[in-house]
N, C-alpha and C positions, 0 to 999 in steps of 0.2 A: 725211378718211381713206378713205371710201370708192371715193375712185377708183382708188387702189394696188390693191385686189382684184381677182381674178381671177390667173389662170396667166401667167406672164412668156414673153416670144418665147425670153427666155435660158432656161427654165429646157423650152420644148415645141424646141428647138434640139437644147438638150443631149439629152432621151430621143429624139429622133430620130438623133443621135451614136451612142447608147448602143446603140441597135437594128441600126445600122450596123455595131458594131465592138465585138464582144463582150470584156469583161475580166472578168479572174481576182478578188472582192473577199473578204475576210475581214470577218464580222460577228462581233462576241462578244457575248457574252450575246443571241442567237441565239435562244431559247428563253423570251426575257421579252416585256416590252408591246414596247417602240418595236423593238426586234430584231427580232423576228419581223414586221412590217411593213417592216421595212428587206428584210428575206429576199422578203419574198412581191413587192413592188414590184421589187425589183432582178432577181426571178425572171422576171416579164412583162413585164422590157426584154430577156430574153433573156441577161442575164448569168450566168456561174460563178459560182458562189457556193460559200464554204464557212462554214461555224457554229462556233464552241466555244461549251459552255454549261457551269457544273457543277450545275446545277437547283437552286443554292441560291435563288433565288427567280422561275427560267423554268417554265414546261411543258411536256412533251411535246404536247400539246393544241393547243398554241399553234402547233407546227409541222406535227401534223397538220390543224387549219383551213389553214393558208398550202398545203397539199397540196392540199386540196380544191380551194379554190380557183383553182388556177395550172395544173393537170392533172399527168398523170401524164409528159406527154414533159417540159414544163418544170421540173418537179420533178426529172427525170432528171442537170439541172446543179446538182442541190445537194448537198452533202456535208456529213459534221455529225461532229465530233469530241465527247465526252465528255471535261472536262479543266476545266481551272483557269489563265487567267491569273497567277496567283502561279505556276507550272510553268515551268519555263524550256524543259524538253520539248515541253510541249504548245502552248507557243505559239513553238516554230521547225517541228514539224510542220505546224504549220498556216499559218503565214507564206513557206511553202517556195513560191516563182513566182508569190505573192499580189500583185496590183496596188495596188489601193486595202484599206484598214485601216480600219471603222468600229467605233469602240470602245465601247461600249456598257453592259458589263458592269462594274457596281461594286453596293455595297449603299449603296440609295439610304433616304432618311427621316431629318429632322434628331431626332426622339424617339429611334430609336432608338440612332444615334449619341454621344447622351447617355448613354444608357443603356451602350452596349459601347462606344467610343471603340477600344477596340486594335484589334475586327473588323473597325469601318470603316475605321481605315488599312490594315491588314494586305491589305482588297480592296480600296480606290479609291487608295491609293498604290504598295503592294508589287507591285497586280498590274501597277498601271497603266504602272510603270518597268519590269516586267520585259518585256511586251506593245512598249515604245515601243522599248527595245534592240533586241530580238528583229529588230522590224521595219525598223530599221536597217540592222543587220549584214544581213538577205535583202532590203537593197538595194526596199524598198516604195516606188513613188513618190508616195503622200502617206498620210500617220496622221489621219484625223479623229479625233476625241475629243467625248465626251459630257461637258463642263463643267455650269456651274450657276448660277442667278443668286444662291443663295446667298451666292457669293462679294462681292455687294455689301454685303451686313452691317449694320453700323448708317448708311452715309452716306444720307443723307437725300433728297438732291436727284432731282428725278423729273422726265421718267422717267429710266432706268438708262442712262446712254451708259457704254460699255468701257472709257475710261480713266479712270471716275474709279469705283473702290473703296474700302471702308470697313473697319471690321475686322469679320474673320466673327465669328457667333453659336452658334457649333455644329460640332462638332468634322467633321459633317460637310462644312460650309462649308471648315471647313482642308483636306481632303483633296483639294477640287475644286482651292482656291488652289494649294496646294501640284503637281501636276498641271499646274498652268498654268504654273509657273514648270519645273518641270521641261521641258516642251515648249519653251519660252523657249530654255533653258538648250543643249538641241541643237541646234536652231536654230542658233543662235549655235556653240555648240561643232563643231557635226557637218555641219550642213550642211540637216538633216533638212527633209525640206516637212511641217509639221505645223500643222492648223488645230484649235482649241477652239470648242465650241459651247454656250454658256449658255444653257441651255433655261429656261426661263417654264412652269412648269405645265401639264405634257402632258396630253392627255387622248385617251381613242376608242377605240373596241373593242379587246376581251381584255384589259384593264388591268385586275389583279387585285382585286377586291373587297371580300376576305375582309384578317383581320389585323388585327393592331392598327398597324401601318403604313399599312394601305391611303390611297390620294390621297385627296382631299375626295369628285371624283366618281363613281368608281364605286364609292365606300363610301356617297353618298348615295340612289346610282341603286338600290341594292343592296335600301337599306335601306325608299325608300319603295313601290316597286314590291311589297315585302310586307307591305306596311302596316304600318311599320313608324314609332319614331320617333327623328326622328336629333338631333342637337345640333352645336351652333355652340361653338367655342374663343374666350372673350368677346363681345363686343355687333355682333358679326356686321358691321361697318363695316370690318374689313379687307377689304385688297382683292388681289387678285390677278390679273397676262396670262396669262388661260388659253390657251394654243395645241393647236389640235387635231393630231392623229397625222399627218394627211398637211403641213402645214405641215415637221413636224421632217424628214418622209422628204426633201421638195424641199431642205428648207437640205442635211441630208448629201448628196445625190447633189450638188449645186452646188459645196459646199466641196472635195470630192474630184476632182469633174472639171475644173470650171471654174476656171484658174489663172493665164488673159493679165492680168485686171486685179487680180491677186495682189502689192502692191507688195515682196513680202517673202514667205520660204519660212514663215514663221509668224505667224497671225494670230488670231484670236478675236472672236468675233460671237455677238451678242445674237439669240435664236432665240425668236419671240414675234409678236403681231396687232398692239401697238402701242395695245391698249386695255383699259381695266381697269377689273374687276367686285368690288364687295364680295360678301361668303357672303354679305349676306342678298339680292342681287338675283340671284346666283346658285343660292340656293334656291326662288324664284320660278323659275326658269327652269327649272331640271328637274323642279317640280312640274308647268307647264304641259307638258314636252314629254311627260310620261307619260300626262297625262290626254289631249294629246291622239294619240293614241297606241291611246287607248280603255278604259286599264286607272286606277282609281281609287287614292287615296291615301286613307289614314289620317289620317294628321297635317300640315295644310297649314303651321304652323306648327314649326320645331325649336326643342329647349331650348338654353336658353345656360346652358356650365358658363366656370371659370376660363379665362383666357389661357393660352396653351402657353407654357413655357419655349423660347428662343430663336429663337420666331417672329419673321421680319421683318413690321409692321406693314403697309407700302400696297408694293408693284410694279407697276412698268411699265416697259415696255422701251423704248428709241428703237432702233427700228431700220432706220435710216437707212442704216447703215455695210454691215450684210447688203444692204444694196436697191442700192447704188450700187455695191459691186466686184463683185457675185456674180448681180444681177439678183434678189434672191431678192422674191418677191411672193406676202404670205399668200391663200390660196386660201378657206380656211374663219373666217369671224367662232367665237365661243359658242356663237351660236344654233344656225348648220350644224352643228359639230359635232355637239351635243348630238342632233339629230335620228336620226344614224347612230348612234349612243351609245347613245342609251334604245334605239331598236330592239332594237340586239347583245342588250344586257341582259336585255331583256324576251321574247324569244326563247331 
């Protein structure tokens, strides 16, 4: 596995492309974890860019770090709408001479989803149909989409290759499926270039904390950095492809640019390292990278309480499929991540 790592010719090609030949992209959900890294990268390749967010779970924070960072002339190409995906408004304003569509913005968390089932169709299907029309009819020459490995469900076999699905576990699961076939569906009906990207457990700085949603990790990172003590969702042997942030940025900017070895206007790819971590070795990991780090921990051990309602047991991605038409080649293992991770954190 280890020789795939490192940065693809395809993928330092393309931002040399990108640098060259600036385009128009629309991010949504702009304002949240992987958005705002979508923005702040797509920023210092020198591309337009424009945002919609409605802050139901973005920051303004989040856009101000990507500020900092990027300065103030390259900040100068970004524009940011306040609005909602469910808007049929808000998102032909914003779609109006937009190149690339990266779609970002749903309410993600399979609890919660249980919990409000309407909320989450109402964003990850209603908006996500209205956002995929919109970009149609202004003529977008490709839709990426934020899918979900969710949508593998209960089939067993591992790792996760894209054509074989199981039935989802969570109403959240349906909205991504649901989503996918809609993408399908124009494709075929319309013509539409639209690619889906099943993401594997993101992680890496400004990923929100707090919450009774928050991810595993920067709810763990959160928690032992103040000495605090966390718990595991049964006997800590699930497992999980964690992918870190700049992994996800390289798959979108590849799926949207890069489209010679595109056999078909729509396709879907597994977005993930290819290697998978139980919570409990993943608790060793971010206990190590705190301490070394310099800052102590509390409790080197977490409690186990019951199993989560419609958690899928083990993940892992093949992703094979992303590597051979798109070039893509994960840049960051766990451990890299996590290093810039706890920093952000603990900072």
């Amino acid at each position: 596995m280890s020789e795939i790592f490192g940065m693809s010719d395809v993928y330092k090609s393309l931002q040399q492309e990108l640098r060259s030949r600036p385009a128009t992209w629309l991010v949504t959900g702009a304002a949240g974890f992987i958005g705002s890294h979508l923005v702040e990268n797509l920023l210092l390749l020198g591309q337009k860019v424009r945002g919609l967010d409605n802050f139901s779970t973005g920051y303004q924070a989040n856009l101000d770090h990507v500020r900092q960072i990027v300065g103030e002339e390259l900040w100068s190409n970004f524009s940011f709408r306040k609005g909602d995906v469910r808007d049929s408004s808000d998102c032909r304003n914003s779609v109006d001479g937009v190149d690339y569509v990266l779609h970002q913005a749903a309410l993600g968390s399979v609890p919660r989803s249980i919990e409000e089932p309407f909320i989450s169709h109402d964003s990850n299907v209603s908006g996500f149909l209205t956002l995929l029309d919109t970009a149609r009819l202004a003529g977008c020459k490709r839709f990426v989409y934020a899918s979900s490995s969710s949508v593998y469900g209960d089939e067993p076999t591992l790792p996760k290759r894209e054509e074989l699905i199981g039935t989802p576990l969570s109403p959240y699961a349906v909205t991504k499926l649901v989503d996918e076939l809609y993408a399908n569906c124009y494709s075929d009906c319309y013509g539409t270039c639209v690619t889906g990207l099943r993401y594997f457990n993101v992680f890496g700085p400004r990923q929100d904390p707090q919450g009774a949603y928050a991810a595993v990790i920067p709810a763990w990172t959160d928690v032992l950095a103040r000495g605090g003590q966390t718990f595991v969702n049964g006997d800590g042997e699930t497992s999980r492809d964690f992918c870190f942030i700049a992994n996800v940025v390289q798959a979108n900017l590849l799926a949207a640019a890069v489209v010679n070895n595109l056999r078909a206007p729509k396709e879907v790819f597994n977005v993930a390292v290819g290697e998978r971590t139980t919570l409990n070795d993943l608790h060793q990991e971010i206990v190590r990278a705190i301490v070394a780090s310099g800052r102590s921990v509390g409790y080197l051990e977490p409690e186990h309480r019951d199993f989560r309602p419609g958690d899928v047991r083990h993940s892992l991605a093949d992703i094979a499929l992303i590597s051979e038409k798109l070039g893509f080649s994960p840049t960051h293992r766990l451990a890299d991540g996590l290093v810039s991770t706890v920093k952000w954190f603990l900072r």
